[in-house]
TIVEXMAR-827585 format. One record per residue: x negated, y negated, z negated of N, C-alpha, C in turn; residue in one letter. Coordinates in steps of 0.02 Angstrom, whole numbers. Atoms other than C-alpha are relative to their C-alpha. Layout:
residues N
R    n_x    n_y    n_z   ca_x   ca_y   ca_z    c_x    c_y    c_z residuo
R      X      Y      Z      X      Y      Z      X      Y      Z       A
...
//
This chain:
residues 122
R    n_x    n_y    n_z   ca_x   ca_y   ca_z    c_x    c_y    c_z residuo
R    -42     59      0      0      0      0    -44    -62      0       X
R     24     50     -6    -49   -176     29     14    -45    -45       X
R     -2     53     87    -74   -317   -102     38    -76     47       X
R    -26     66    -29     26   -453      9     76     12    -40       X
R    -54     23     41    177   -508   -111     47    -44     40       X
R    -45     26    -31    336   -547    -24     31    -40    -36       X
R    -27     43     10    423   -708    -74     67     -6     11       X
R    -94    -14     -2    602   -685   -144     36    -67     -4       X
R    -30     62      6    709   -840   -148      7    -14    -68       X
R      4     26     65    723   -835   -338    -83     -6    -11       X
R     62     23     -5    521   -839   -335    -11    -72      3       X
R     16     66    -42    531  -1017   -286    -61     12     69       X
R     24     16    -69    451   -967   -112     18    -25     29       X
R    -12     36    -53    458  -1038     42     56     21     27       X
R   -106    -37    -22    647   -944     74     37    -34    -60       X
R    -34      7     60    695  -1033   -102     44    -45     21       X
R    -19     55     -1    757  -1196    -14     36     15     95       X
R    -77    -13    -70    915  -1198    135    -57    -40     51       X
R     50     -3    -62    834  -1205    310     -2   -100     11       X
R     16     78    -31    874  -1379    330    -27    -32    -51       X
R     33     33     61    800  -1442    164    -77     11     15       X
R     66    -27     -3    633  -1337    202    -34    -34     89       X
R     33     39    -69    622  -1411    390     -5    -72    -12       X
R     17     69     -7    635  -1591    325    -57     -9    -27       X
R     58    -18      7    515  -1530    218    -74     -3     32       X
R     77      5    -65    393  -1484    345      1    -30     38       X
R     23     56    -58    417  -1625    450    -14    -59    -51       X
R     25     38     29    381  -1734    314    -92     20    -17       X
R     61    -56     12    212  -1618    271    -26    -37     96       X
R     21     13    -57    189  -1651    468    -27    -82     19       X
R     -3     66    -14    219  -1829    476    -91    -45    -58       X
R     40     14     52     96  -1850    315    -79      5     27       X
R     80    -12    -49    -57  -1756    409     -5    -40     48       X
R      9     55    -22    -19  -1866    554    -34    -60    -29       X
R     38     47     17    -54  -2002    467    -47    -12    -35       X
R     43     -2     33   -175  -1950    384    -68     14     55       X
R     38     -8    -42   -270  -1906    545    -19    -70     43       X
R     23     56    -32   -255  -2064    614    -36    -78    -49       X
R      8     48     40   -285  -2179    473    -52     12    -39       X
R     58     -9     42   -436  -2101    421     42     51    -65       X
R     11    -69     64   -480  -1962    254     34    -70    -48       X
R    -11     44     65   -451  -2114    136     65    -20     17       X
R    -38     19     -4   -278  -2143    183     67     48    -39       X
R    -39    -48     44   -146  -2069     51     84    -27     21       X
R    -60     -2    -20     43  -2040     73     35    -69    -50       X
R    -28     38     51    163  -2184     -5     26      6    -56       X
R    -27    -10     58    231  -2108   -128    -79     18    -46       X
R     53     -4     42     49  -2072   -177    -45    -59    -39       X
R      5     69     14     -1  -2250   -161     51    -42    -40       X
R    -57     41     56    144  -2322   -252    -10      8    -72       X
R      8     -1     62    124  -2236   -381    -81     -5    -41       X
R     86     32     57    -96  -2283   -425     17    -93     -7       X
R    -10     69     -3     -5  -2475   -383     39      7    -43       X
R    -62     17     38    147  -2454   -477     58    -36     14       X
R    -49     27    -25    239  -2534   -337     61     62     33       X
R    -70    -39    -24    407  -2461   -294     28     15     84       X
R     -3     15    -53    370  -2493   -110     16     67     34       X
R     26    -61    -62    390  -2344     45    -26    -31     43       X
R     54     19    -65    286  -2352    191     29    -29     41       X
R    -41     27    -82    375  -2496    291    -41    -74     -4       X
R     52     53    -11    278  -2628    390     58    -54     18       X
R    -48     42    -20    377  -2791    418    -11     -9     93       X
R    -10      7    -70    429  -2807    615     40    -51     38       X
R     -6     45     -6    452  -2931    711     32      0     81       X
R    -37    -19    -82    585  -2904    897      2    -86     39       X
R    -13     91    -36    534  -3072   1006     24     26     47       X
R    -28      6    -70    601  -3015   1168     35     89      9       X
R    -30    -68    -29    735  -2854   1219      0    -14     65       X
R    -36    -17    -71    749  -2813   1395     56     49      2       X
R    -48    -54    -37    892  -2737   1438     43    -44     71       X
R    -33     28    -62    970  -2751   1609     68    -25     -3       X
R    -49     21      5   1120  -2853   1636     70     10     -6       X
R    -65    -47    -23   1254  -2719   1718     -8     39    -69       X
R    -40    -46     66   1221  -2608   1572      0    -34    -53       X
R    -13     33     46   1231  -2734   1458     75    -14      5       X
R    -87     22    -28   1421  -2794   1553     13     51    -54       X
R    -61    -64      2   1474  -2601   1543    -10      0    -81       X
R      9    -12     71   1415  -2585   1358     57    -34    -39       X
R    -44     57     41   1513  -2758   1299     84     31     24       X
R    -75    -21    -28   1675  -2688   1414     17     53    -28       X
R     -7    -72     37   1650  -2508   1334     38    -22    -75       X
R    -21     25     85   1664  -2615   1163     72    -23    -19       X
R    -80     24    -10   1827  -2695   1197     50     31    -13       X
R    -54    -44     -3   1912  -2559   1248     12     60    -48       X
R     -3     -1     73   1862  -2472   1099     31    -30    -47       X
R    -23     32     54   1923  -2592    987     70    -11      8       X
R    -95    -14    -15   2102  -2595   1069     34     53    -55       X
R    -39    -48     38   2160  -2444    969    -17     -8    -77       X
R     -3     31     61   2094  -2514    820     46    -66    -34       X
R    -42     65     15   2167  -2690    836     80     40      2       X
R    -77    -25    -15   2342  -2597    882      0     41    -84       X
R      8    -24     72   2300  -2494    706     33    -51    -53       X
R    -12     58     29   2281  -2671    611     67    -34      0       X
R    -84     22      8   2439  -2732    674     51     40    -16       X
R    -53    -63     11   2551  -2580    630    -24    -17    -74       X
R     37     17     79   2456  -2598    450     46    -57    -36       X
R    -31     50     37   2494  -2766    428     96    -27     28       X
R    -73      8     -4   2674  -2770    509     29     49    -62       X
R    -47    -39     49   2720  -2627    401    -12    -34    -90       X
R    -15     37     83   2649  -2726    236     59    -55      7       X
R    -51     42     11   2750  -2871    293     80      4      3       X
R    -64    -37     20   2908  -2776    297     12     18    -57       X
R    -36     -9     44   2889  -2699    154    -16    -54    -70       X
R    -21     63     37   2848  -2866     63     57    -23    -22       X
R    -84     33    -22   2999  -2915    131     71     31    -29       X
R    -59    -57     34   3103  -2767     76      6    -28    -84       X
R      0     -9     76   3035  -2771   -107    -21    -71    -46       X
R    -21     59     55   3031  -2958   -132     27    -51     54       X
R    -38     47    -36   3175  -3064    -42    -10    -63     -6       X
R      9     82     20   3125  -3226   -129    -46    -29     25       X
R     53     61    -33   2952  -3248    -39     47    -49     45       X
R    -30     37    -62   2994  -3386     93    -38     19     53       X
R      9    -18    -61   2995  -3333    255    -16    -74     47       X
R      1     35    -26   2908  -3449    372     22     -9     82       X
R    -12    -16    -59   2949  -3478    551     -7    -71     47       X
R     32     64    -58   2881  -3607    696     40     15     45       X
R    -16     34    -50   3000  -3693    799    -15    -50     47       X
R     46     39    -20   2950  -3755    931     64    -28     53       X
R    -73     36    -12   3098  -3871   1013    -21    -56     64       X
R    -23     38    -63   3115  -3933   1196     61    -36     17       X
R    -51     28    -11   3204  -4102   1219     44      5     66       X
R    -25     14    -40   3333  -4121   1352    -35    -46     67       X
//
């Protein structure tokens, strides 16, 4: 028999933690060596650095967007896409608020009801 020890999920092995917990895992582990390859041996993870500073910071650089390109037509279709989206929402809103102002109306007769006339002389 062989001396290699299989790793049960109560072990705390590498099966202990749900597949998607253990892959963010290792793409964090990934992301870490990255930058540790490019930033040079002396470069430590943020949570490593935070805590010899004692600042509460994560690893974010301030950024600065002076100029987007995007082309014009798909900019149109994007804004027209948005619109027509928001139709079945606005139609939502008004069903919402017609049905509060009904039942305002129902369950207190005394508000005053306002109403704009608007009156063409002869």
């Amino acid at each position: 028999m062989s001396d290699t020890h299989l790793a049960l999920p109560a072990d705390g092995g590498p099966d202990d933690l749900p597949r998607t917990l253990r892959r963010e895992r290792e793409a964090r582990e990934r992301e870490a060596r990255a930058k540790q390859m490019t930033h040079g041996a002396d470069y430590a993870p943020a949570h490593e650095r935070d805590a010899e500073d004692g600042h509460g910071y994560d690893d974010y650089y301030p950024v600065a967007v002076h100029r987007l390109e995007v082309p014009f037509f798909r900019l149109m279709f994007f804004f027209i896409k948005a619109v027509f989206a928001a139709v079945p929402a606005l139609i939502i809103l008004l069903a919402l608020l017609w049905g509060a102002g009904e039942l305002l109306q129902r369950f207190f007769p005394e508000l005053i009801k306002m109403q704009i006339l608007i009156h063409f002389p002869n």
